[in-house]
C-alpha positions as CSV (number, residue, x, y, z in Angstrom):
1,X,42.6,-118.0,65.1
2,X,39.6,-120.3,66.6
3,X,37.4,-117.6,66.5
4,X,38.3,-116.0,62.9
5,X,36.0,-114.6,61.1
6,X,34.7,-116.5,57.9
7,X,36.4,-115.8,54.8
8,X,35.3,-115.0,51.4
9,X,37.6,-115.0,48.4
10,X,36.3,-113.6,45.1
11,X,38.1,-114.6,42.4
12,X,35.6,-114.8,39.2
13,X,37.3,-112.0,37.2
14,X,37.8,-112.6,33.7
15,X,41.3,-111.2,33.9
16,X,41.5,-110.0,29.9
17,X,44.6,-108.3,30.4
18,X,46.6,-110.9,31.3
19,X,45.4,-112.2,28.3
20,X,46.0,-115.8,28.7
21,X,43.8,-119.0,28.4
22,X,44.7,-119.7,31.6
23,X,42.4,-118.1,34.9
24,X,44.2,-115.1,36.6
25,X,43.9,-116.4,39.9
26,X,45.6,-119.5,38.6
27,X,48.9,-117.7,37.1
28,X,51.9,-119.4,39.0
29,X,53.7,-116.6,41.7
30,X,56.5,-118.2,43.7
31,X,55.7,-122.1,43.1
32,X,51.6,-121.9,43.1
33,X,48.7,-120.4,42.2
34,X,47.7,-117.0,43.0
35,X,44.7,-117.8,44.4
36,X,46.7,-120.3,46.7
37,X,48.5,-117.5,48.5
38,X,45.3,-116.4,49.3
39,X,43.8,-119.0,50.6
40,X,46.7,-120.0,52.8
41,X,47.0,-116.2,53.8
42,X,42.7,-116.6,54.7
43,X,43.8,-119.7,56.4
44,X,45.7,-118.1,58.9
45,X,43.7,-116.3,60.8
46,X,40.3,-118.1,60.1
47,X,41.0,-121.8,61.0
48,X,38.6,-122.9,58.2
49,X,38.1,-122.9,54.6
50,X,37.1,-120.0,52.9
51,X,34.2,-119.6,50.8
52,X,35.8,-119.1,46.9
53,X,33.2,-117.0,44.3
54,X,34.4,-118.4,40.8
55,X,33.0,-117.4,37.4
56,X,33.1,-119.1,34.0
57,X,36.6,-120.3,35.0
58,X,35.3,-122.4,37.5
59,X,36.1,-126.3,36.5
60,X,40.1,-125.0,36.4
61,X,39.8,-123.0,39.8
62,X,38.3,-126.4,41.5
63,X,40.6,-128.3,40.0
64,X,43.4,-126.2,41.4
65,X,42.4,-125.5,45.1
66,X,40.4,-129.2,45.7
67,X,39.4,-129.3,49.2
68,X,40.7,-126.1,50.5
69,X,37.6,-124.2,49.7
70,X,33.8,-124.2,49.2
71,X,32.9,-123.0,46.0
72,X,30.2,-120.3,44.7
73,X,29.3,-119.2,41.1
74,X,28.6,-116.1,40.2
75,X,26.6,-117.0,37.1
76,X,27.6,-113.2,35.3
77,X,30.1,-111.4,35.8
78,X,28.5,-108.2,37.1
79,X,30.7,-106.7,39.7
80,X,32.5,-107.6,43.2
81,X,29.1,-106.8,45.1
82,X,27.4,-109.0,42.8
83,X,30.0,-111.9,43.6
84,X,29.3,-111.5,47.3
85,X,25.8,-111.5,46.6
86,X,26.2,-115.4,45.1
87,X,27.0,-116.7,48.1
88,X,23.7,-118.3,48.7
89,X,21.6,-117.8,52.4
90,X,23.1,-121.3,53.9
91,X,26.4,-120.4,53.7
92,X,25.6,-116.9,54.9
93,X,27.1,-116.3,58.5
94,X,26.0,-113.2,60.7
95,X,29.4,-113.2,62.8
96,X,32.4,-111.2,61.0
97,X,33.0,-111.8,57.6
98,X,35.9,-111.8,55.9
99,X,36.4,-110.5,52.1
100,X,39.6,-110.8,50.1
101,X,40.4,-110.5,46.6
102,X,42.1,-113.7,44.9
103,X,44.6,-111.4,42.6
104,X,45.9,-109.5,45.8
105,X,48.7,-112.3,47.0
106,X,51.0,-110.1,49.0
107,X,49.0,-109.3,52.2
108,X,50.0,-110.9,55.3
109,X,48.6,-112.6,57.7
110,X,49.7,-110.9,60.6
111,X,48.2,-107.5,58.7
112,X,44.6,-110.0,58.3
113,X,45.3,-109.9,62.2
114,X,46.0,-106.7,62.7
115,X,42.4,-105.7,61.2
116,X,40.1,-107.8,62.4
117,X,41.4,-106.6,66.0
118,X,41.4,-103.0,64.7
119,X,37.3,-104.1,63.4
120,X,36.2,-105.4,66.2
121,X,38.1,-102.8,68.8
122,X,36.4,-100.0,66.9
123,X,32.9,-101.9,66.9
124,X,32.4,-100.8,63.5
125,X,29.8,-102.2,60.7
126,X,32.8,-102.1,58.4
127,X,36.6,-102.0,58.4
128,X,38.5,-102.1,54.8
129,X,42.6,-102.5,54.3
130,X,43.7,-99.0,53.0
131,X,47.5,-98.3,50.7
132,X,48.4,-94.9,50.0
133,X,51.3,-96.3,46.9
134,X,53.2,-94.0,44.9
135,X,51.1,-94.4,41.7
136,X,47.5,-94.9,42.8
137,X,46.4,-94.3,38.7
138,X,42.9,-96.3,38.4
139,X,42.5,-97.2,42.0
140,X,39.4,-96.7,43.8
141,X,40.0,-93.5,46.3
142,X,38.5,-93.7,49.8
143,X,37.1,-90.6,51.5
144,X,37.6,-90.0,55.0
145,X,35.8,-87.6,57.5
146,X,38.2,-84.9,58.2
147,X,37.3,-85.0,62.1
148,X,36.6,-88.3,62.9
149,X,39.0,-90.3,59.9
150,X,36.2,-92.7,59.6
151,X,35.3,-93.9,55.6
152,X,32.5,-91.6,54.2
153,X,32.7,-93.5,50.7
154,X,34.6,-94.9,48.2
155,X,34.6,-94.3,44.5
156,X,36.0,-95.6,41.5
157,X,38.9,-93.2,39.6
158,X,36.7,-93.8,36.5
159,X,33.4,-92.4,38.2
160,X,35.0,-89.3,39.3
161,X,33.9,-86.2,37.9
162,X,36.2,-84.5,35.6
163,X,39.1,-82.7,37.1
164,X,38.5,-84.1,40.1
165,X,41.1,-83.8,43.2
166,X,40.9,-87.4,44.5
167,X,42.5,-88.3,47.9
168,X,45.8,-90.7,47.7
169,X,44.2,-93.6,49.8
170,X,43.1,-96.3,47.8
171,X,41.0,-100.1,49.0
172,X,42.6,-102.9,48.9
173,X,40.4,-104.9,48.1
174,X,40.1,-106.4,51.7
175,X,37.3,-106.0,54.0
176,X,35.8,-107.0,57.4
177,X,32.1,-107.0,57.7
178,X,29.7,-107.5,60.4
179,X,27.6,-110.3,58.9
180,X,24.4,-109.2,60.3
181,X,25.0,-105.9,58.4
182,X,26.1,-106.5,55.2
183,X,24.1,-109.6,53.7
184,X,21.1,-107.7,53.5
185,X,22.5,-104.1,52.8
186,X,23.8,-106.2,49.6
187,X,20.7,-106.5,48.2
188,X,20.3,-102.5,48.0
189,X,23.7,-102.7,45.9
190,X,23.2,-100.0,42.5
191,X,25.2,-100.1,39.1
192,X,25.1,-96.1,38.2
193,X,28.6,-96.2,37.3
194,X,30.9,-96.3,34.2
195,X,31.1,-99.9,34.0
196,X,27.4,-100.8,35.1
197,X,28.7,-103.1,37.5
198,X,27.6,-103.9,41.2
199,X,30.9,-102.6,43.3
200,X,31.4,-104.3,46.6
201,X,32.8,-100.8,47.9
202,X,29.2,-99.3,47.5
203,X,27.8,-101.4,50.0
204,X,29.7,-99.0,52.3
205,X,27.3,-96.4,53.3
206,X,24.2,-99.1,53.2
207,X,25.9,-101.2,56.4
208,X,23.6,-98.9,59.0
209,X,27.0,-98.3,61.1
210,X,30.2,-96.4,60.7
211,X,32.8,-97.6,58.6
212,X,36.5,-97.5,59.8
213,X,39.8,-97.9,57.5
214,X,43.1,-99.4,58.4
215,X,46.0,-97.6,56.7
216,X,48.5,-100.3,55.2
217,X,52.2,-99.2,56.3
218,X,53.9,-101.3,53.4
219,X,51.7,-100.3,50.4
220,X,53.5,-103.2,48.4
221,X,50.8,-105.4,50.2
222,X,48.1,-104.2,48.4
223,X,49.0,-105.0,44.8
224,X,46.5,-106.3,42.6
225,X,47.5,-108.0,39.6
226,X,46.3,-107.4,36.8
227,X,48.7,-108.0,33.9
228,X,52.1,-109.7,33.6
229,X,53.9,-106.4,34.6
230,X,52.4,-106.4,37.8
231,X,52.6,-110.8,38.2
232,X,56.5,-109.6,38.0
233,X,56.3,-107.3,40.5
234,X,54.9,-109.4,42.6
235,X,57.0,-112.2,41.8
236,X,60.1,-110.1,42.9
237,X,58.4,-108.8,46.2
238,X,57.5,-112.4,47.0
239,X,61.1,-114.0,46.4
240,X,62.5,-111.4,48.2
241,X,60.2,-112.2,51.8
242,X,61.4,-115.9,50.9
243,X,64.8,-115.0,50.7
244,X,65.0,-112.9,54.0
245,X,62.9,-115.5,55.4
246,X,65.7,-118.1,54.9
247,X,68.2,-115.9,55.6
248,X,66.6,-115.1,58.9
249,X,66.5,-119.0,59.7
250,X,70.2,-119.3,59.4
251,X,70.6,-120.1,55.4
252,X,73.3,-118.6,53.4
253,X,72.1,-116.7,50.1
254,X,75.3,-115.4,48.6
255,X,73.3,-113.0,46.2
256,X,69.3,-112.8,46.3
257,X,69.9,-110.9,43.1
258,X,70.0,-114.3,41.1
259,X,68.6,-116.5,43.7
260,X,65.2,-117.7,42.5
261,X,63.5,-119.8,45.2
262,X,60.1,-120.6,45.4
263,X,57.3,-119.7,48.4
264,X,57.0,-123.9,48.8
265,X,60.9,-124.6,49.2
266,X,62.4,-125.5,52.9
267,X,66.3,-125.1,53.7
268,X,67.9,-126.5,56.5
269,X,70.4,-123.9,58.8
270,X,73.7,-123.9,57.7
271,X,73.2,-124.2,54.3
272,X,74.7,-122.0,51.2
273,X,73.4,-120.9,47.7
274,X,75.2,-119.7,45.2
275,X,74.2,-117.4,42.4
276,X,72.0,-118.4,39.5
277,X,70.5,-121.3,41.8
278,X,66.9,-122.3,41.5
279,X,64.9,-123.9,43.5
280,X,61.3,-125.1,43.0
281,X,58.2,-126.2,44.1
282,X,58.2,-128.5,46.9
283,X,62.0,-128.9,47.5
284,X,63.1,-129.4,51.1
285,X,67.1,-129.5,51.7
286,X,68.6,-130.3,55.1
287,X,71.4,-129.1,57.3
288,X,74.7,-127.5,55.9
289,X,74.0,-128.7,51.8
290,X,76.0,-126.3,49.5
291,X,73.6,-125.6,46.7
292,X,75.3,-123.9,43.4
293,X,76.2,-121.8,41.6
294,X,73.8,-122.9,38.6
295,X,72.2,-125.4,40.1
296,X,67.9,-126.1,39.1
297,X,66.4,-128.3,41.8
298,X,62.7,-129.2,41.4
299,X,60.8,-130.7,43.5
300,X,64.0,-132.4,45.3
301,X,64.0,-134.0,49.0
302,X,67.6,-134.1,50.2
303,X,69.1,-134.9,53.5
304,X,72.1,-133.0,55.3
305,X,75.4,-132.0,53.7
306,X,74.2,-132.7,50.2
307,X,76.6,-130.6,47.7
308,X,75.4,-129.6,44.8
309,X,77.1,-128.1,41.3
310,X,75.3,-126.4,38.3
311,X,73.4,-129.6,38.0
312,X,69.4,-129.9,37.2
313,X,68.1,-132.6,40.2
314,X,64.1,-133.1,39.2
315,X,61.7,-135.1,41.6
316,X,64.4,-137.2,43.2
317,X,65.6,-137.7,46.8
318,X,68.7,-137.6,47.9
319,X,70.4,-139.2,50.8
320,X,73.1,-137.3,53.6
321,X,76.3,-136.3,52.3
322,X,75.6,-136.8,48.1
323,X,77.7,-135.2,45.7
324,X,76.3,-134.0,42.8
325,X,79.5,-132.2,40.5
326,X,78.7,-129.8,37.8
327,X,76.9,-130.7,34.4
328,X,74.8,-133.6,36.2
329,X,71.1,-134.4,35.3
330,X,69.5,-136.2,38.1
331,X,65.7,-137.1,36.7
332,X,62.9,-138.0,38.1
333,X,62.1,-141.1,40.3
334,X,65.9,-141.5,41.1
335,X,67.1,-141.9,44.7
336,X,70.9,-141.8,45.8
337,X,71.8,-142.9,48.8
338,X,73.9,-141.5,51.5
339,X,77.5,-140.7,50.3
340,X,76.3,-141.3,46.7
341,X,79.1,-139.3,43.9
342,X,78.1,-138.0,40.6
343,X,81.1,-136.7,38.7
344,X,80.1,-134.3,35.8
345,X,78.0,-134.8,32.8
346,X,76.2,-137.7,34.2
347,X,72.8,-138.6,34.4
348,X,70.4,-141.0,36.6
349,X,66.8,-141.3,36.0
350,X,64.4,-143.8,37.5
351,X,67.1,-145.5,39.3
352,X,68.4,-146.4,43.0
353,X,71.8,-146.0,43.6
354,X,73.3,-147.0,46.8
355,X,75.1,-145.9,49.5
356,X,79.2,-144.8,48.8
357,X,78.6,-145.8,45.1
358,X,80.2,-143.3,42.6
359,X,78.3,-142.9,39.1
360,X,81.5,-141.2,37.5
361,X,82.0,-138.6,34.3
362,X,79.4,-139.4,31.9
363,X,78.0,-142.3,32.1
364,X,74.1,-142.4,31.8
365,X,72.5,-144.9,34.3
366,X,69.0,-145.8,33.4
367,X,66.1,-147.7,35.1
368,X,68.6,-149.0,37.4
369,X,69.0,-150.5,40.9
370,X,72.4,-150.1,41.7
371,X,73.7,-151.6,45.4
372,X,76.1,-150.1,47.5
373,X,79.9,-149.4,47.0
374,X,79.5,-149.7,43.5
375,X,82.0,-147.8,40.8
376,X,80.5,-146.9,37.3
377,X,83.1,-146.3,35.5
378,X,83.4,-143.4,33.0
379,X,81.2,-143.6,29.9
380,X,79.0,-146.1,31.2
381,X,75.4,-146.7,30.0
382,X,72.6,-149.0,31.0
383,X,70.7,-149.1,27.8
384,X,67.0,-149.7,29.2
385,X,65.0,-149.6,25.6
386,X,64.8,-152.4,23.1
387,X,62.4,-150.6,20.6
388,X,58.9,-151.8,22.6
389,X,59.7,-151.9,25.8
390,X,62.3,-150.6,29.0
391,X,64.0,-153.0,31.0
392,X,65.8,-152.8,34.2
393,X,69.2,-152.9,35.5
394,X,70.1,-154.8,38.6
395,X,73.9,-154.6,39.6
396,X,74.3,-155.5,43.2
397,X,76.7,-154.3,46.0
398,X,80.4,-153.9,45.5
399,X,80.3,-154.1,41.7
400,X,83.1,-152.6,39.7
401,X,82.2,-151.0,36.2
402,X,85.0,-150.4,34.2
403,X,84.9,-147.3,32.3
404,X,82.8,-147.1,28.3
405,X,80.9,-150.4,29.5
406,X,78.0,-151.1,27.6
407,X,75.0,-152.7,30.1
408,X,72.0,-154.4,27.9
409,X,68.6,-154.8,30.0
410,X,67.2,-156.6,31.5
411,X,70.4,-157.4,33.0
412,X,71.8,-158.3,36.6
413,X,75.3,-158.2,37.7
414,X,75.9,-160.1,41.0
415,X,77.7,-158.7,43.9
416,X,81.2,-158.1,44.0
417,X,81.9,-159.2,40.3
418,X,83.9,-157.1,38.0
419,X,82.9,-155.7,34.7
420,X,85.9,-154.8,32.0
421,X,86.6,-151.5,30.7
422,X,84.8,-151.4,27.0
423,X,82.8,-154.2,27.2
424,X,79.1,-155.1,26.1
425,X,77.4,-156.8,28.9
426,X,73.8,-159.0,27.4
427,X,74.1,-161.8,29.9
428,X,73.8,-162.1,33.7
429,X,77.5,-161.9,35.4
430,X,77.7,-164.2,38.2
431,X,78.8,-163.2,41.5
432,X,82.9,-162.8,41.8
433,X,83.0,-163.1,38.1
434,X,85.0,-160.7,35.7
435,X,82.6,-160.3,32.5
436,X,84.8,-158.9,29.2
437,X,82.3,-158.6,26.7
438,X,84.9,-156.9,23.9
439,X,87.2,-158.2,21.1
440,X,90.5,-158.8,22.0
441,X,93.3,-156.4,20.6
442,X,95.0,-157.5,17.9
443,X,98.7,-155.7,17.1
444,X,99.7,-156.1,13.7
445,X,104.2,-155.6,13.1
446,X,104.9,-152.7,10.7
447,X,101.3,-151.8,9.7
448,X,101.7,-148.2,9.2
449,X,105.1,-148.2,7.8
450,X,103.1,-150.6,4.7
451,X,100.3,-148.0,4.8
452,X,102.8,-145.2,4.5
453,X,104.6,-147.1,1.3
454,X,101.0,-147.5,-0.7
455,X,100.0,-143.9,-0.4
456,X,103.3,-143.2,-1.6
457,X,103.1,-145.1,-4.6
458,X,99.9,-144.8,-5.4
459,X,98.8,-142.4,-8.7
């Protein structure tokens, strides 16, 4: 939106009942921060970064959101007025203003949209995002005129008097201000309340204007999270949009039930996933890949028609049409080329494997360049480590690994030469050259018949 209002995020709670080390706003939900969500959300429909309040937590909020935000301390934590009241004169704008919460991750943009239109159609001095959900216990209740449905107030369910009947509309915790209105109504901001804090929702009646309230239709939007009960919530609601967003775009999800995949993650059309699949942070699959059941991708970059069993790929990329059977571990820094196999119980990790080369049933390729058309055989292992230091393995195109061959590093093995089943290879094979590395088999005549004879005869 180029002429979006400018956004302010407040996200300097404490958040004690999550009771973690770690910052509220920076509690992972669907592959990234909380406070992410918002941001990208505030993003939307402003253009620009937003303005982020941060408390004591602020070193680990800045080192999680970087450039996508200006930052503001609130040196104490003494209420959500008070955090608006830290942004300082310069960065004060007198055009709409745009106040979100950083532990509310589920409201949409196109519900950001819908408000500010609904603000500045009504020409109010105020416009706040309004849930009416099925257990609004220790929500702050918004009063409406009867006549006119405009906000008269807001208060907290802890500064109501006793007994109380208070209305089933709750805030949010999203706002649009005019600018010129509420930076120096903030000032006038009490604390006469339970907690003795400066609330953001008491700067209401202060704007010099009528305040207007836009009615949320999915209430789900409006969750705050305050404790790991409600990050779960959350979590489900979010993987469900993802889900039906894929689903929309042409993706197969056989059962969203057990399908984990994260806000981040992009699947191509065509594609299936199986049950009990994960997939994380920033993996992005092509066209018609066959994902599951059981598999665990993170952070995996794969091309078209990849197929993939209940295998764990980390931090790879993978080429068109690789096969990846069951019991795999793909690790990171590993790239496999186009047609690339992988039996089962395998595993690659900081290696390149070429095109239509097959890494069979467990075999464990290491720190590897491996060329194209190459077989490695069953039970194969580049051993990379000598005790100090790792060491590469170079075995070039149209190699043949026979299967249990043992491959010491640093080691190359030149194209089209043939390694033989059970053998340890420590020098260089030339290329064309079959390298056996293995004791040659000995048959002894009527061995077990003698053996038989001296355990028969033996006390």
């Amino acid at each position: 939106m180029a002429d979006g209002p400018r956004a302010v995020i407040l996200a300097a709670g404490e958040g004690t009942r999550m009771r973690s080390a770690l910052p509220k706003v920076l509690h992972p939900l669907a592959g990234r921060a909380l406070i992410l969500h918002v941001i990208e959300t505030a993003n939307a429909v402003t253009g620009r970064p937003p303005i982020v309040v941060v408390g004591s937590n602020r070193a680990d909020v800045v080192a999680a959101v970087g450039d996508r935000a200006e930052f503001v301390e609130q040196a104490e934590p003494r209420g959500t007025g008070d955090a608006l009241r830290s942004v300082p004169e310069h960065l004060r704008e007198a055009g709409e203003v745009l106040v979100m919460s950083g532990d509310v991750p589920l409201v949409r943009a196109e519900t950001l949209g819908r408000l500010i239109d609904h603000h500045r159609r009504s020409r109010a001095a105020a416009t706040l995002l309004t849930a009416m959900p099925a257990n609004p216990r220790g929500l702050g209740r918004v009063y409406r005129d009867p006549e006119t449905g405009r906000v008269v107030r807001t208060i907290e369910e802890r500064d109501l008097p006793p007994g109380a009947m208070a209305p089933p509309e709750v805030g949010a915790g999203v706002y649009v201000f005019n600018g010129a209105r509420l930076w120096p109504a903030l000032g006038r901001i009490g604390n006469d309340n339970a907690q003795g804090e400066y609330y953001l929702p008491d700067v209401l009646p202060l704007l010099g204007g009528h305040v207007e309230a836009m009615l949320l239709t999915d209430p789900e939007e409006a969750l705050g999270i305050n404790d790991r009960c409600q990050l779960a919530t959350a979590e489900a609601a979010l993987r469900t949009r993802v889900l039906d967003r894929l689903m929309a775009g042409g993706v197969t999800v056989e059962d969203p039930a057990t399908t984990y995949v994260d806000a981040t993650v992009r699947v191509g059309r065509d594609s299936v996933i199986r049950p009990m699949s994960l997939l994380r942070g920033a993996t992005v699959l092509g066209e018609g890949c066959e994902i599951g059941p059981l598999a665990q991708l993170y952070d995996v970059v794969a091309g078209d028609r990849v197929t993939i069993g209940a295998s764990h790929v980390e931090a790879s990329q993978l080429g068109d049409g690789v096969v990846i059977g069951s019991f795999n571990r793909v690790r990171p820094g590993s790239v496999l080329a186009a047609g690339v196999s992988l039996g089962t119980h395998a595993e690659v990790k900081n290696s390149r494997v070429g095109a239509g080369s097959r890494v069979n049933h467990f075999s464990c390729v290491l720190d590897s360049d491996v060329g194209e058309r190459v077989n490695v055989g069953a039970g194969t292992v580049t051993c990379n480590f000598d005790g100090e230091a790792k060491h590469r393995t170079v075995i070039e195109d149209d190699v043949f690994v026979g299967t249990n061959a043992t491959l010491v590093a640093p080691l190359t093995i030149h194209r089209d030469a043939y390694v033989a089943a059970g053998s340890l290879v420590n020098e260089d094979v030339p290329e064309g050259a079959l390298a056996v590395g293995r004791g040659r088999q000995s048959n002894i005549e009527g061995w077990a018949a003698r053996r038989r004879r001296r355990a028969e005869t033996s006390p």
